[in-house]
N, CA, C and O atoms as a GROMACS GRO file, in nm:
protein
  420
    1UNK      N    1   2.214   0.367   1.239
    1UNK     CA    2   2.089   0.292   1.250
    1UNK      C    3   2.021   0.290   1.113
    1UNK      O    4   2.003   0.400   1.061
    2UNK      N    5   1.975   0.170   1.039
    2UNK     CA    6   1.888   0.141   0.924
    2UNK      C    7   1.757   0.244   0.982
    2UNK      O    8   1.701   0.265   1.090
    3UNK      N    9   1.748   0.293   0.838
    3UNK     CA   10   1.568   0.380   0.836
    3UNK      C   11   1.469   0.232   0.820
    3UNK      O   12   1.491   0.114   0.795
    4UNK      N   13   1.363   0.308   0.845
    4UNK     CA   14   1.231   0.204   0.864
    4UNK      C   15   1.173   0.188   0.746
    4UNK      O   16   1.135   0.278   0.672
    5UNK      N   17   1.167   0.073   0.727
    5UNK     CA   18   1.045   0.094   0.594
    5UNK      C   19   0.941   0.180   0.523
    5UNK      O   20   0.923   0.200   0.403
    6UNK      N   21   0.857   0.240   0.669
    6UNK     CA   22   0.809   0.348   0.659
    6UNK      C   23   0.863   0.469   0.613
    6UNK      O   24   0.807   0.550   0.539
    7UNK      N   25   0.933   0.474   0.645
    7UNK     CA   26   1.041   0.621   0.617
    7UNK      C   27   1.094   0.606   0.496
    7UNK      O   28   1.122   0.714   0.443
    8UNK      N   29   1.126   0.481   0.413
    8UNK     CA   30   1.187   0.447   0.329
    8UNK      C   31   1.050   0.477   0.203
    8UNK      O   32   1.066   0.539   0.098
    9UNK      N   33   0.924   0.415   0.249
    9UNK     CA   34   0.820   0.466   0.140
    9UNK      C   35   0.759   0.590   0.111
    9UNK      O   36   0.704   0.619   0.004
   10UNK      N   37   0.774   0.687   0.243
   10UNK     CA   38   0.726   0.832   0.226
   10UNK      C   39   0.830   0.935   0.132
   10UNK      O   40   0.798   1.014   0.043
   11UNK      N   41   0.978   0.898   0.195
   11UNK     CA   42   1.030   0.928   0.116
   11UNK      C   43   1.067   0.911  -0.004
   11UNK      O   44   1.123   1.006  -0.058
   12UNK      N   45   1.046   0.784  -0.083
   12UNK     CA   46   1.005   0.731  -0.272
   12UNK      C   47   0.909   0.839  -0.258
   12UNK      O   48   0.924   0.957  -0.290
   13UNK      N   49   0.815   0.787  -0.209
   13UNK     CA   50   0.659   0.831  -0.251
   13UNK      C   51   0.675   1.027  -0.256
   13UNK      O   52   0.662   1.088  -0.362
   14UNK      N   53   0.698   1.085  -0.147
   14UNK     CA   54   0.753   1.222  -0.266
   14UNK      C   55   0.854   1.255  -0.343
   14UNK      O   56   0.860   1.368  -0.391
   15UNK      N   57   0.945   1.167  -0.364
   15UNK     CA   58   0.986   1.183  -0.488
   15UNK      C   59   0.919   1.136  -0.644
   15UNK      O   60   0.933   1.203  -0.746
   16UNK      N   61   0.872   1.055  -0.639
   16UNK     CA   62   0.749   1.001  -0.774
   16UNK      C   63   0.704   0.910  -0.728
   16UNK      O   64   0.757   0.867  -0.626
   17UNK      N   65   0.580   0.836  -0.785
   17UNK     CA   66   0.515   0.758  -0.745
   17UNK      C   67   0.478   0.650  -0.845
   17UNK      O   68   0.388   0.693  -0.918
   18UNK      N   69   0.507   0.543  -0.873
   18UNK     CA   70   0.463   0.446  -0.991
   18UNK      C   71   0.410   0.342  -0.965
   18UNK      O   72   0.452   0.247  -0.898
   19UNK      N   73   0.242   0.366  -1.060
   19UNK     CA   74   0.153   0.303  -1.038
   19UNK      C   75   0.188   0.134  -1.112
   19UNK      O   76   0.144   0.146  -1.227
   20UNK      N   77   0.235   0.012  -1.100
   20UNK     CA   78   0.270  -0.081  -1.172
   20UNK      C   79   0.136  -0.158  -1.207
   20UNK      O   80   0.069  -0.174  -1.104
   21UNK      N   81   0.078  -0.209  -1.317
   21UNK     CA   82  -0.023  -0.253  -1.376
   21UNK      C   83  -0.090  -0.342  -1.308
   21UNK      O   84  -0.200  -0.383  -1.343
   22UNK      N   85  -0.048  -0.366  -1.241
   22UNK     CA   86  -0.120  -0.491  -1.142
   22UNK      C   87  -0.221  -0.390  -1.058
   22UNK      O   88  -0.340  -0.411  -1.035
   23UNK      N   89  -0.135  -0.260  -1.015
   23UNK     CA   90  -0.225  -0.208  -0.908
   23UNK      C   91  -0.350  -0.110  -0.991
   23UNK      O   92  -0.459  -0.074  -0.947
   24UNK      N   93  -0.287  -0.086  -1.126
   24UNK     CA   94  -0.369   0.023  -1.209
   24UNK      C   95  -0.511  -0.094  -1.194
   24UNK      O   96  -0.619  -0.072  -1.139
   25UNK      N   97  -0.465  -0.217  -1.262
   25UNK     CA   98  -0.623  -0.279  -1.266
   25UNK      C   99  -0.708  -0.303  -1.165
   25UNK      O  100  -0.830  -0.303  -1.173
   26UNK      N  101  -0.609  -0.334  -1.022
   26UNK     CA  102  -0.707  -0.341  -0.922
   26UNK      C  103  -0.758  -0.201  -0.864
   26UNK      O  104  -0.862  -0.189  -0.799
   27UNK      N  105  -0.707  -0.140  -0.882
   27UNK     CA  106  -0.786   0.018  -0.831
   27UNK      C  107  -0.903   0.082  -0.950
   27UNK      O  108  -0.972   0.183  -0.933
   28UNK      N  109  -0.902  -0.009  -1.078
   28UNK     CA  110  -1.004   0.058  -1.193
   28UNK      C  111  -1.139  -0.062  -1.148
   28UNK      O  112  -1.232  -0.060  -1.229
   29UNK      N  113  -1.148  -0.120  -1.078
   29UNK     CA  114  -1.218  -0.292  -1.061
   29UNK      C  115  -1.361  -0.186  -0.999
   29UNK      O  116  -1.369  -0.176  -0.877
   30UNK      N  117  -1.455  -0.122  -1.075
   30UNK     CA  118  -1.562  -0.119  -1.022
   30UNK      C  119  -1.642  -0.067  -0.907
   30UNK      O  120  -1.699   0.040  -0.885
   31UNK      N  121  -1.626  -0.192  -0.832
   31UNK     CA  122  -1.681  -0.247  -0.747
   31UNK      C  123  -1.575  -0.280  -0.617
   31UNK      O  124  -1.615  -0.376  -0.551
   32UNK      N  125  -1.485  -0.239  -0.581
   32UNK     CA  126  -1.484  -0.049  -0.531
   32UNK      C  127  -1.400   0.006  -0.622
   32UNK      O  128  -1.284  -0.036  -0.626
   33UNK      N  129  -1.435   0.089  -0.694
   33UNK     CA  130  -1.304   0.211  -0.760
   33UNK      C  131  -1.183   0.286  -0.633
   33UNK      O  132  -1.221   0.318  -0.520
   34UNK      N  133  -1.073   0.299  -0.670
   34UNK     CA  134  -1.045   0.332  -0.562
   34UNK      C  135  -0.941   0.422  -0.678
   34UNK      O  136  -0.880   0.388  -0.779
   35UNK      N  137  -0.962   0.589  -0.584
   35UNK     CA  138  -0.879   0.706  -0.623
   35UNK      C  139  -0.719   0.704  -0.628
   35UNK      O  140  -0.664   0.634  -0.543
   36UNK      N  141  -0.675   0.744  -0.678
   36UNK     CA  142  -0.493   0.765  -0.692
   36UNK      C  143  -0.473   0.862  -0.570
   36UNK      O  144  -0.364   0.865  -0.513
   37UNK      N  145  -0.595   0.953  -0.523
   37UNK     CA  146  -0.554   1.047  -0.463
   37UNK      C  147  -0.590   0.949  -0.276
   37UNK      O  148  -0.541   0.999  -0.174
   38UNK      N  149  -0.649   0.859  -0.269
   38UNK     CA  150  -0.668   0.709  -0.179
   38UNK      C  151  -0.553   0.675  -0.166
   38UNK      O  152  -0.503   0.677  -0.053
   39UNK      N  153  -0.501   0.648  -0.244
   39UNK     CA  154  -0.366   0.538  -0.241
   39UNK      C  155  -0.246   0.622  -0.216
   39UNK      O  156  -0.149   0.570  -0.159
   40UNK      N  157  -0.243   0.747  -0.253
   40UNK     CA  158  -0.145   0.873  -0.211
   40UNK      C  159  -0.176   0.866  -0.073
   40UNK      O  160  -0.093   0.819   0.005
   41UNK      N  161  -0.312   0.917  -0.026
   41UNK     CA  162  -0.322   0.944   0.125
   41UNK      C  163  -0.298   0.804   0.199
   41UNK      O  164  -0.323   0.818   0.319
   42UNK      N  165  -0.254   0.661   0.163
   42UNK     CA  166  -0.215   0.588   0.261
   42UNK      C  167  -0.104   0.592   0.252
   42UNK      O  168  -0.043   0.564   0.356
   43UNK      N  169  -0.026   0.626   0.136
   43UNK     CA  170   0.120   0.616   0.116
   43UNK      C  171   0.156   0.711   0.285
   43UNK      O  172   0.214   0.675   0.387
   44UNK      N  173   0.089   0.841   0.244
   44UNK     CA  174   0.161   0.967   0.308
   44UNK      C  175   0.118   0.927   0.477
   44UNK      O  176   0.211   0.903   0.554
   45UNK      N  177  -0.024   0.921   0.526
   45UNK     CA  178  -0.074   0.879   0.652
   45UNK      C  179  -0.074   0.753   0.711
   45UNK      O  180  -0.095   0.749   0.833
   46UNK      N  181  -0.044   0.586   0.612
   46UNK     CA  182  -0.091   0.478   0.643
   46UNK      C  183   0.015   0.445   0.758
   46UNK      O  184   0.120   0.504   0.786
   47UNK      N  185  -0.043   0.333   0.815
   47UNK     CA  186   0.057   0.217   0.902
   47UNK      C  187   0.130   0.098   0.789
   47UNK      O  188   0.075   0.067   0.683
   48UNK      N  189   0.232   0.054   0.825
   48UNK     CA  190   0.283  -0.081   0.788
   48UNK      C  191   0.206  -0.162   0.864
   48UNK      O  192   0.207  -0.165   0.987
   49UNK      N  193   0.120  -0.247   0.773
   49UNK     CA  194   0.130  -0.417   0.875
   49UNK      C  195   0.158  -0.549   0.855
   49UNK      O  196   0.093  -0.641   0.903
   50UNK      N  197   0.246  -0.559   0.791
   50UNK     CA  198   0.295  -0.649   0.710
   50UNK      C  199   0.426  -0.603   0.634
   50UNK      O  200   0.408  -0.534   0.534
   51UNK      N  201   0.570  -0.637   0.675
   51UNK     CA  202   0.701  -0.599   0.622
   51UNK      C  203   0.717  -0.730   0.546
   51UNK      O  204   0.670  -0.842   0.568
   52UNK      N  205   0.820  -0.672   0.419
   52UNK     CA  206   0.838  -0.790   0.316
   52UNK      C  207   0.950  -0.790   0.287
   52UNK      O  208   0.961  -0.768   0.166
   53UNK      N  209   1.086  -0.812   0.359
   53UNK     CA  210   1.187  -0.762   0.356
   53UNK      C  211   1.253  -0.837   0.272
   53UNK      O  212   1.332  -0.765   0.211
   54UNK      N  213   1.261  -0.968   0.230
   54UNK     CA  214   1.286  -1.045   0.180
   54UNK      C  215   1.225  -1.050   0.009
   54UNK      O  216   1.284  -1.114  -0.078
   55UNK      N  217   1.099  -0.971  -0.016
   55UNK     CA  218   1.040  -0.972  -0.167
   55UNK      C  219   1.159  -0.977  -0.276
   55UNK      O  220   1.269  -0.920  -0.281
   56UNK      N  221   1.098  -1.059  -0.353
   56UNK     CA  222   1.140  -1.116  -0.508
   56UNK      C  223   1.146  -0.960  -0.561
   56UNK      O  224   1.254  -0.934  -0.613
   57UNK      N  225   1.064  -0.865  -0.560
   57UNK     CA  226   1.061  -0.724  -0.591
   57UNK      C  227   1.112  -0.598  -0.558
   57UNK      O  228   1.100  -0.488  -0.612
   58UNK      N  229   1.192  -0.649  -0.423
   58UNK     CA  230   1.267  -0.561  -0.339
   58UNK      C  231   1.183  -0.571  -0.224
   58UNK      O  232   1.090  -0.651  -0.221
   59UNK      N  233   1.221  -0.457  -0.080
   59UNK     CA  234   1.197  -0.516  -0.010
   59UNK      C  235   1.067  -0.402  -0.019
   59UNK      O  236   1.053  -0.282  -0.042
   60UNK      N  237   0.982  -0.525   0.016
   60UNK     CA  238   0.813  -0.388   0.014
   60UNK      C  239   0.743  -0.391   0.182
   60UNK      O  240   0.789  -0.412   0.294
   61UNK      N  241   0.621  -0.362   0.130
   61UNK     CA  242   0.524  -0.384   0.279
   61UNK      C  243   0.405  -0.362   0.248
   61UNK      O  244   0.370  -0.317   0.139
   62UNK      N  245   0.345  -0.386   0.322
   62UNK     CA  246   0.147  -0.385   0.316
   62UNK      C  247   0.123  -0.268   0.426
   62UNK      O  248   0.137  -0.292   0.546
   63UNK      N  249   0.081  -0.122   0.369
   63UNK     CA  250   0.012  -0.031   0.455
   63UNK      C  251  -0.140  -0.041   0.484
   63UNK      O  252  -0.209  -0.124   0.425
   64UNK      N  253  -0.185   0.038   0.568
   64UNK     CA  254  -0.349   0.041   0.584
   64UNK      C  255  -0.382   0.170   0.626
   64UNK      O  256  -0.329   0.216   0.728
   65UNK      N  257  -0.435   0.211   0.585
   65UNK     CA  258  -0.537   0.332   0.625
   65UNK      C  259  -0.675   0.364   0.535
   65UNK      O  260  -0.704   0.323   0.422
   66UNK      N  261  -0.746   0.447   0.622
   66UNK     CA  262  -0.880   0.432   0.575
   66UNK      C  263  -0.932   0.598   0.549
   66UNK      O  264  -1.016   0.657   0.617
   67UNK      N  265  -0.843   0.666   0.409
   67UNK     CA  266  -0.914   0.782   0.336
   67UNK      C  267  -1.099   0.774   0.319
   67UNK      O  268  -1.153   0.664   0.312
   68UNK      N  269  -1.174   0.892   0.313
   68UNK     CA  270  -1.229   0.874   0.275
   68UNK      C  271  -1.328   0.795   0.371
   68UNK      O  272  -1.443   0.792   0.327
   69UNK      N  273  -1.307   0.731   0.493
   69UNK     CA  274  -1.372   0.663   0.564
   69UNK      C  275  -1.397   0.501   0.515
   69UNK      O  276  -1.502   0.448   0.552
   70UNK      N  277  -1.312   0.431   0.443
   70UNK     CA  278  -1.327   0.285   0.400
   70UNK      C  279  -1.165   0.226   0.429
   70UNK      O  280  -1.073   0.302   0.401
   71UNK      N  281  -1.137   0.104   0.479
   71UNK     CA  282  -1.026   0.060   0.472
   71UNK      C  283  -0.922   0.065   0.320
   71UNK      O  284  -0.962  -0.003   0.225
   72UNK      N  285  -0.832   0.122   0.308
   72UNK     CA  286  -0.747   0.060   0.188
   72UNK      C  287  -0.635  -0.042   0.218
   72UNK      O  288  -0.605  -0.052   0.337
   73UNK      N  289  -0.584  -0.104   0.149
   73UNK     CA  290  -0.436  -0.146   0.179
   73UNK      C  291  -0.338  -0.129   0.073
   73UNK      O  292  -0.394  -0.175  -0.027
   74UNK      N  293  -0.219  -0.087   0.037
   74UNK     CA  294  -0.158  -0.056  -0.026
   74UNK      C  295  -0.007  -0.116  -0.037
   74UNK      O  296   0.087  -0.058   0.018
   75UNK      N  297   0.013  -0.243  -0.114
   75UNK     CA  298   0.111  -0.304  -0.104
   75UNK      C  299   0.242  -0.252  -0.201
   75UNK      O  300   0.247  -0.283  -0.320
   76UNK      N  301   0.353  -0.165  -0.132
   76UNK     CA  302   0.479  -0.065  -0.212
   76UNK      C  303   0.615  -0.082  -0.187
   76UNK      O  304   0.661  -0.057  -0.075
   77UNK      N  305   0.668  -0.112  -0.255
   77UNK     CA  306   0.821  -0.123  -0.265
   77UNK      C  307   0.878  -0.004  -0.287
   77UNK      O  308   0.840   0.024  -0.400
   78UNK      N  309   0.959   0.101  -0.241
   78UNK     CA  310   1.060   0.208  -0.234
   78UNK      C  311   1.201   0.148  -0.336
   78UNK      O  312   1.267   0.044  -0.334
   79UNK      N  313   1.203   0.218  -0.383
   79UNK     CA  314   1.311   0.241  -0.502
   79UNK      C  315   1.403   0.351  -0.474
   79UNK      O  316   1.359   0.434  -0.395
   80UNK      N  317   1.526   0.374  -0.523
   80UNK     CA  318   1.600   0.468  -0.548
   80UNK      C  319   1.569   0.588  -0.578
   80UNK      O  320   1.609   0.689  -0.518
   81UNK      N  321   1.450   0.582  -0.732
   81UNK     CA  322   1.406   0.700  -0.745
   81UNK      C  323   1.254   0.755  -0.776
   81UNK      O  324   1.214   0.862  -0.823
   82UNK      N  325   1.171   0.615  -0.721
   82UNK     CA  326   1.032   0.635  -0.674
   82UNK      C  327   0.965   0.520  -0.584
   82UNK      O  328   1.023   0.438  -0.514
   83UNK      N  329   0.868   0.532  -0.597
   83UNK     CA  330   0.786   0.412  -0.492
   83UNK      C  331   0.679   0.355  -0.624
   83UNK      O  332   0.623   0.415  -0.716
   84UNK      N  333   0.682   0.234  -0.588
   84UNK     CA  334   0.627   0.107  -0.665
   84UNK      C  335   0.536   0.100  -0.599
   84UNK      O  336   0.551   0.067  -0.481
   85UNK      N  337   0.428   0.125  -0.645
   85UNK     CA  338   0.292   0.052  -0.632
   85UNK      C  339   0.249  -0.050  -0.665
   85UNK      O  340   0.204  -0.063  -0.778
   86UNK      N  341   0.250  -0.143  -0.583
   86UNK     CA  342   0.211  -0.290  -0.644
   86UNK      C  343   0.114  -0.327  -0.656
   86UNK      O  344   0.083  -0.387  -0.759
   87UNK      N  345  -0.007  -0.297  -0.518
   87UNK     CA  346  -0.106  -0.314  -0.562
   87UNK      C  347  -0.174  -0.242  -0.488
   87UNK      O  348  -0.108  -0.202  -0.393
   88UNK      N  349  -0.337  -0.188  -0.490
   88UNK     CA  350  -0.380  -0.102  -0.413
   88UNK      C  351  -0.527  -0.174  -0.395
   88UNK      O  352  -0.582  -0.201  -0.502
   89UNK      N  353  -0.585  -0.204  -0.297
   89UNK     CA  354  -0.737  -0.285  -0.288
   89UNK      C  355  -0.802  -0.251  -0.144
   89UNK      O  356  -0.724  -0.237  -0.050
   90UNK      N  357  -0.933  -0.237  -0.125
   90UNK     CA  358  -1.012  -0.231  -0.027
   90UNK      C  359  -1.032  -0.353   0.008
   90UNK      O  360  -1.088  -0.424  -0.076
   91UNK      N  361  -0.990  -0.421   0.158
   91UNK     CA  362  -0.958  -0.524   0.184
   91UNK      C  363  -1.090  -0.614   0.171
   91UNK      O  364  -1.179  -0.529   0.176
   92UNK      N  365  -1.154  -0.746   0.155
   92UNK     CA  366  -1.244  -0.796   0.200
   92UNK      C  367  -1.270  -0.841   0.359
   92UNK      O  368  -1.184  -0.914   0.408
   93UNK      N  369  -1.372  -0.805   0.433
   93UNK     CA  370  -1.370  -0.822   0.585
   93UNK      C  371  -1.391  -0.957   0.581
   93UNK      O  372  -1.355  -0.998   0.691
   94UNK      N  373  -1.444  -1.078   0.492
   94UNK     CA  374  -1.440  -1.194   0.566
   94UNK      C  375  -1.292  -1.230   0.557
   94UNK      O  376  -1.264  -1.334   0.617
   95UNK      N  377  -1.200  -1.175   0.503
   95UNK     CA  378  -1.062  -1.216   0.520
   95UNK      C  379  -0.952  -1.120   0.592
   95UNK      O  380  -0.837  -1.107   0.550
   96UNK      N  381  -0.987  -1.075   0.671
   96UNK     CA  382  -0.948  -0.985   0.763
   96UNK      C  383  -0.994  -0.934   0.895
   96UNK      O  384  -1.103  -0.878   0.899
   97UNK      N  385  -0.928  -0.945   0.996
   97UNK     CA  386  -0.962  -0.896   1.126
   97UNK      C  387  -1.036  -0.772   1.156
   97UNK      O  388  -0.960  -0.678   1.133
   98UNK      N  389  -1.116  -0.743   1.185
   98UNK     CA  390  -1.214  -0.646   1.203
   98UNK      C  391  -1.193  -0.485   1.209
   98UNK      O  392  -1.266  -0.388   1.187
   99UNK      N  393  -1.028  -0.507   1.259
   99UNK     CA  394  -0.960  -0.363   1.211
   99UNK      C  395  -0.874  -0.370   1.063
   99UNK      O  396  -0.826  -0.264   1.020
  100UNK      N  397  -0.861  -0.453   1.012
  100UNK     CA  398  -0.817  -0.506   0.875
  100UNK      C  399  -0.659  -0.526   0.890
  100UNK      O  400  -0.580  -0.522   0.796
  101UNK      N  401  -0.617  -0.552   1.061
  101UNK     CA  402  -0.455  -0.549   1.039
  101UNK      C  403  -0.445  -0.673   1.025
  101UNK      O  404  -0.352  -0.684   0.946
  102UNK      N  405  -0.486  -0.794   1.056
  102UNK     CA  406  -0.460  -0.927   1.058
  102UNK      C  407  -0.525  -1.006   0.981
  102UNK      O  408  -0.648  -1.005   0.983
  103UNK      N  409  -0.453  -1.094   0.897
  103UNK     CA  410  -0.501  -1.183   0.799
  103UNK      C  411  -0.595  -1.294   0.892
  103UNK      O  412  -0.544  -1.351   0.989
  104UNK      N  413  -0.747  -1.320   0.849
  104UNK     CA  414  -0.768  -1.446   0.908
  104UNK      C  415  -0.740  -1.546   0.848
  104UNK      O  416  -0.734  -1.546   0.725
  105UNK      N  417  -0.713  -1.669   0.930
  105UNK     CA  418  -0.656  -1.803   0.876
  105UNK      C  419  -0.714  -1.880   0.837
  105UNK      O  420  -0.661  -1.984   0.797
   0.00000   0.00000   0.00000
């Protein structure tokens, strides 16, 4: 049986973790700052809601969980010998379903 995506990012994610520049700038943005030690705790606790099996980048996914008491989402591709951080952002609620799993249209 294929492992789950999930299983596939916890396990990158303790082996190393790499932050890729896209996500460094959106997690330094202010207005919300968002911690490395945030984006660790969705790696390790989050849900998948959104699989990307098919990505130009390998195959990634969109997690969610809410460290700290605020939604994050954390979009990561699993590698061989770490997990890719692609991007890390506190979702906006007018573009998201009220639990932040569903994109509104």
């Amino acid at each position: 049986m294929a492992r789950g995506i999930l299983e596939l990012v916890r396990e990158a994610g303790a082996r190393k973790t790499l932050f890729l520049p896209h996500a460094i700038k959106a997690m330094a943005r202010p207005t919300p700052l968002l911690m490395r030690s945030e984006v660790e705790a969705v790696v390790k606790d989050g849900e998948v809601i959104e699989d990307y099996p098919e990505d130009a980048r390998g195959h990634s996914c969109l997690l969610l969980h809410a460290p700290r008491g605020r939604p994050v989402h954390v979009v990561c591709s699993p590698k061989a010998e770490y997990l890719a951080i692609i991007t890390a952002y506190v979702p906006e609620p007018a573009s998201w379903s009220p639990d932040f799993r569903q994109r509104k249209r």
